[in-house]
Steps between C-alpha positions, in 0.01 A plus 500: 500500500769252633750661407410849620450313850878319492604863438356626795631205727810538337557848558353492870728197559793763372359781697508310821215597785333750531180533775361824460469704146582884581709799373793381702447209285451647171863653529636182647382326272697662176823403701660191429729287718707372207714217667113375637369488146785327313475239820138468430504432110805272534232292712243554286729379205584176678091430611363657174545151327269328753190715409240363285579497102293819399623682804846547358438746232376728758784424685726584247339830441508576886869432515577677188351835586623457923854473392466781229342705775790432744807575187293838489477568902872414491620747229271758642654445873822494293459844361370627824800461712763742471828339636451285164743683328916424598683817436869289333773699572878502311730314695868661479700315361902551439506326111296305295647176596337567858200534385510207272656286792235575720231464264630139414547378863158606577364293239703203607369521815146566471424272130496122616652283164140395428402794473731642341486225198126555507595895438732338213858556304581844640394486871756122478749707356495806734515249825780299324716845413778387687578214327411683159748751640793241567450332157510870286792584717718178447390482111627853486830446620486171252405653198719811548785220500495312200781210612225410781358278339826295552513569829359242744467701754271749295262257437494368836386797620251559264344120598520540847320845466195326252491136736407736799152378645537186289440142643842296554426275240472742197838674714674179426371436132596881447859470681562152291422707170695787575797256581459289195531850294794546697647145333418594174609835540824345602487205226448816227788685637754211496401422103539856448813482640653182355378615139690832512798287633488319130 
């Protein structure tokens, strides 16, 4: 019996006041005023604790089947309206690497890096393309040329394009290595040399 009255104060306290009980009503009262409700339970979640012990379950209930009842009213209004639906059309485009550019700078600028590590790997690597880009272009042009890898230069490029949004300190542990390579690359070289001289 306690329950069945919480029920009733609970869903008069969602349907707000109402004086008189007439026709008008009747159909007023299967309309919903959605941002109302969800205002109403969110108070009703944060006094609900306070209520007597053997109140709750009831409460619980209530809630339950009010924000059921709203998800339903929602989808219904959903389906109702009829500007809903957003007609896409095809952009024109001159080549694909348009359409690719424009796709990519639209993610950068509307996926936050939060977001898009939350999203994970691939949404990273599509905001980071340029870099990606850089680094496939550079090892390209290195691999293509086997004596790069005795080039100094070569290398150097490929660091500088990999330390790019890297702190100064791991720059300057990165730069150090890449130099001490250099040394040894140059130590190697000379024994190489004096060797072939014997």
């Amino acid at each position: 019996m306690d329950e069945l009255l919480i029920l009733l104060v609970l869903l008069m306290f969602l349907k707000g006041n109402k004086n008189d009980f007439n026709k008008t009503n009747l159909q007023d009262s299967f309309s919903l005023n959605i941002s109302s409700t969800h205002k109403k339970i969110k108070i009703l979640k944060k006094i609900s604790p306070y209520f007597p012990p053997d109140m709750i379950p009831a409460i619980n209930k209530s809630l339950f089947i009010t924000e059921k009842i709203v998800k339903v009213y929602e989808t219904v209004e959903f389906i109702k309206k009829e500007d809903n639906f957003y007609d896409i059309k095809v952009a024109d485009v001159n080549n694909k690497n348009e359409r690719i550019n424009y796709i990519l700078s639209t993610l950068k600028r509307e996926v936050s890096y939060d977001d898009a590590k939350e999203i994970g790997n691939g949404m990273e690597l599509i905001l980071n393309i340029d870099k990606y880009k850089k680094l496939a272009s550079v090892l390209k042009t290195f691999l293509s040329n086997p004596d790069g890898i005795n080039n100094s230069n070569s290398l150097e490029k490929i660091i500088e394009v990999m330390l790019e949004g890297r702190d100064e300190k791991e720059k300057k542990k990165i730069t150090q290595m890449v130099k001490m390579f250099e040394l040894m690359q140059t130590l190697d070289t000379q024994k190489k040399d004096s060797s072939e001289d014997k």
